[in-house]
Every structure is written in C-alpha cells, then in structure tokens.
N, C-alpha and C positions, 0 to 999 in steps of 0.2 A: 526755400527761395525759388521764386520763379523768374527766370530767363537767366541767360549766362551771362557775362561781367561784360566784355566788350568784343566787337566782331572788326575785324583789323583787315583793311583794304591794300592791296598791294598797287602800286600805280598803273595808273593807264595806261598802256602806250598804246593804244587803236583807236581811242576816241573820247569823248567830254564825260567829264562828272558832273552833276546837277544835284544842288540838296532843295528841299522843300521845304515849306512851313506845314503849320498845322494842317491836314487837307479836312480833318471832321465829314467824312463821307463825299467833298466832293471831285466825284471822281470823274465823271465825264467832265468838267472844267479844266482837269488834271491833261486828259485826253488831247483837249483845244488847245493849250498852255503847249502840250509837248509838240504837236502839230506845228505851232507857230515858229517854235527855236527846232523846228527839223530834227527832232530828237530820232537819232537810229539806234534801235533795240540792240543791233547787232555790234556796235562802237561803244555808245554810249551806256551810261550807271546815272542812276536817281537814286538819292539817299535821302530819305525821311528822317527826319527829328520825332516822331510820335503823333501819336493823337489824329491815328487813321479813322476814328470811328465816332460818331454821337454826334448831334445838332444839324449834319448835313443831311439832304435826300437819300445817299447811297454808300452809307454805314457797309449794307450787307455785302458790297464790291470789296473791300477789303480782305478778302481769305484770294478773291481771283487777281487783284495784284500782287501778294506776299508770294505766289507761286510762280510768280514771273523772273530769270535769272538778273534781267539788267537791275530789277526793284528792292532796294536793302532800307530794311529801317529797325527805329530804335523803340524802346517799349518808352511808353505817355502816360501820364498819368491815367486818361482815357480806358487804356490798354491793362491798366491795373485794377478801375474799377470793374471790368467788366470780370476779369480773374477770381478779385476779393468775392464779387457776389456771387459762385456758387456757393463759398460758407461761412455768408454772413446776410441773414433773411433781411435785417435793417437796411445794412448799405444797398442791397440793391432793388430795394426798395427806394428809397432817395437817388437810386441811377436814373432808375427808369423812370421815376416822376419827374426829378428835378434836372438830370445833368445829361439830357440829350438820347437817354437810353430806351426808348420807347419803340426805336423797331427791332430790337431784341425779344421783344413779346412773338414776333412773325417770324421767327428764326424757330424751325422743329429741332426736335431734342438730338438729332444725330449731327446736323449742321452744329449747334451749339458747342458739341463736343470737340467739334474740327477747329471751331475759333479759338476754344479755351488752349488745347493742344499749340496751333500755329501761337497764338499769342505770349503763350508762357515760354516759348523758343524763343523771342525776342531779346534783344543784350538789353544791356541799360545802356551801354556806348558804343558810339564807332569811332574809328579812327583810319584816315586813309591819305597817304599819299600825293604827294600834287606835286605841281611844277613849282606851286606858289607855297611849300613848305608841307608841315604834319596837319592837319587839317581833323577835328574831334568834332564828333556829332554828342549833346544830351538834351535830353527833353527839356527840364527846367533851371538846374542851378549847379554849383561847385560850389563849395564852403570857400569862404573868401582864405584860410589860412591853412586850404592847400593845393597842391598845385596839381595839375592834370597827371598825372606818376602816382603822385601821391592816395589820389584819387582811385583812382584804377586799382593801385592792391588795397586800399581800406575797404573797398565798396562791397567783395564777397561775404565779407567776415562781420559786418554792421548794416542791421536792418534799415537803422535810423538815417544812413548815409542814402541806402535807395531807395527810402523813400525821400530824402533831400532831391534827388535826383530827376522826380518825375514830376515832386509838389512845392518843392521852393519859389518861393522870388524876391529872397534877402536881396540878393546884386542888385537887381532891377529895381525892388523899391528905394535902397538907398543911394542910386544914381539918380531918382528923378527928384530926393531931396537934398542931396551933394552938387547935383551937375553933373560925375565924373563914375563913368565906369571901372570899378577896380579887375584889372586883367586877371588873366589864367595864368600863373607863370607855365612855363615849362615844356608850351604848345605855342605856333604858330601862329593858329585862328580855333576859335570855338564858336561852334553855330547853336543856338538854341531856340526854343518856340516857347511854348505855353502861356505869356501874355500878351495878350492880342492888342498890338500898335494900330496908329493907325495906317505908319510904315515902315518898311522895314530900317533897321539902322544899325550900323557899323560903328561900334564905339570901342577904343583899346583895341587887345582883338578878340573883339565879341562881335558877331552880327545875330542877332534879336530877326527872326525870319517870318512867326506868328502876326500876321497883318488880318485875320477873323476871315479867311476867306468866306466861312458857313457862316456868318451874321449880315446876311445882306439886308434883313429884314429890318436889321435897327442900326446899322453901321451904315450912312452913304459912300463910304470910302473903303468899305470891306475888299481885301482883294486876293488873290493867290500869289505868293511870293517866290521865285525861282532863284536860287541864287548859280553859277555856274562856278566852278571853283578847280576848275582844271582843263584846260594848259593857264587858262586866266581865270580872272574873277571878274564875272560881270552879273550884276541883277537884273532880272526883269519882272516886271509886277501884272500882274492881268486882275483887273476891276472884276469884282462878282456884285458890287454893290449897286445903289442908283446909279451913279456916274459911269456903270459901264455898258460900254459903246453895246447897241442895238446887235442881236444879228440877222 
C-alpha cells in the first residue's frame, strides 16, 4: 500500500487555513492566487485535495511545494498513476500519452525517484481542525453507506476502498441525476476535487473545489478555486480561462 491512511491537522491558532482544488501543475497561478488573499507562509497552511501533477505547464513544481512546511496534501488519483507506472509498462504508457503525463519523459531517473518516494508518502486523507468544526480533505469519493470514522479504519485494510478514494464519483454522478447531494455523516464539511465543475459548490456538507484550473484551453470558465475554511469559510475563485482578466 502506498501512502498512509490519514494525516490529522491540529487547529490553527496563528493564522488561516486554505484548501485547494485540483492545481494539475499550475503553480505559478497558485503563487498569484496566494499573493492576492495575502497568504503568510509563517501563519498561514494550504491543504491540497490531490491531483498536483499532469495537464498543467508545471507538473515538475510539485516535489518544490511538498517540501514547503505551511503546504499539506492528499494523494489524487493523478498521484497514483504516476506511482502504478513504475510496474505496470501499459498504464503508464496510457499516462503519458493520454492523462496529462508527458513531462514525466523530462524528468531524469534520480528526480523520478524523489517524486515516486515524496508521492507514495501522501495520505489518502486529511482532517483538521477549524473554528467552523472537523473539517476532511479526499480526492474523490466516500462510499455513500459510510461515514467519515468508518471510513478512516476500512481504508488501510481494502485496496478497493483506496482506490474508491482517489477514482470515484458515485456521489457526484448521482446528485446531478437526483438533485441532492447525499452528506458524510459523522464530519462537519468534506471537501473534494477530481471532477472538474464549472464552479465550485457547497451542497450538504460537501464542497466540490475541482473548477479545471489546467483546462483553460477548452474550458472558458476554468478557474482555481481557494476555499478558506479557518477561522471562517470564504471562497475565492481566480479565472485561468478565456474570461480571465488580462495581466
């Protein structure tokens, strides 16, 4: 099994929490974004949902944010194919042609080993503290019939759970043919990424944070999505697509 179960955040008390959506390599937008909400290294914590790597410019940025202390995140499916293809010649064969993974080829073999290493150290969860309650970070899904607890101790012991975790979107597809997002019990808020809205949205307590920042090319609405979620909860969204402002 690669990464550990969950990585557990103790509260703030010196300055804001921030979680992310997908960033997919982009990281100097990441930069401007934090720029804008005056993000202090020294106060402040960013927490990633996953899916630091593939489709954007600047994939190979990702080993130099994981080594940053305020920067915490969770393993992506992204994050797993990159793991699977050292031994499996198919899949990452299909990474790197089809799912974004093609500046992996410009990564020399001692780098590569540093990514595989940082990246298998990734949880599949976080969980941390707030003003506004418990607050759980996963890449993609919960099984609808159990609850964040429940979750947390099945997940070590069942492959089939983690990969539910980084490649699901039961919830998500059966809300957009119900209406209605079925909640986490047992947790506060759960924030998740992996399908790319066209913004973000808070439904039960779910917020859906995946706005396609890296698709500007075929998204006009692609954006990066910030969510703040400590002492308060506020979003803010910064355009990567057509619609965003010049600079």
């Amino acid at each position: 099994m690669s990464g550990k179960i969950i990585e557990r955040l103790k509260k703030n008390s010196r300055g804001r929490d921030f979680a992310v959506g997908d960033l997919h390599g982009m990281f100097t937008h990441l930069e401007h974004a934090l720029e804008a909400l005056e993000f202090d290294p020294e106060l402040d914590r960013l927490l990633s949902v996953g899916d630091l790597i593939d489709r954007g410019p600047e994939s190979h940025r990702a080993l130099e944010f994981l080594e940053r202390p305020w920067f915490h995140a969770i393993q992506g499916n992204h994050e797993r194919l990159l793991l699977d293809s050292e031994s499996d010649a198919d899949m990452a064969c299909t990474w790197v042609a089809l799912n974004g993974g093609e500046w992996w080829r410009d990564v020399d073999k001692a780098e590569q080993a540093r990514f595989r290493r940082r990246m298998r150290d990734l949880p599949y969860l976080m969980e941390v503290d707030t003003d506004q309650g418990k607050v759980g970070l996963v890449h993609a899904d919960i099984p609808l019939e159990l609850s964040w607890q429940d979750f947390v101790d099945k997940l070590a012991d069942d492959e089939r759970l983690r990969d539910y975790a980084v490649w699901s979107r039961k919830r998500i597809n059966l809300s957009e043919a119900s209406g209605e997002v079925p909640p986490v019990d047992g947790i506060d808020l759960v924030i998740m990424g992996h399908t790319p809205l066209q913004q973000a949205v808070h439904a039960a307590n779910i917020y859906y944070l995946d706005t396609g920042a890296a698709y500007a090319d075929v998204l006009s609405e692609a954006k990066l999505s910030i969510l703040q979620i400590h002492p308060e909860q506020v979003l803010t969204e910064f355009p990567t697509g057509t619609n965003a402002a010049a600079d």
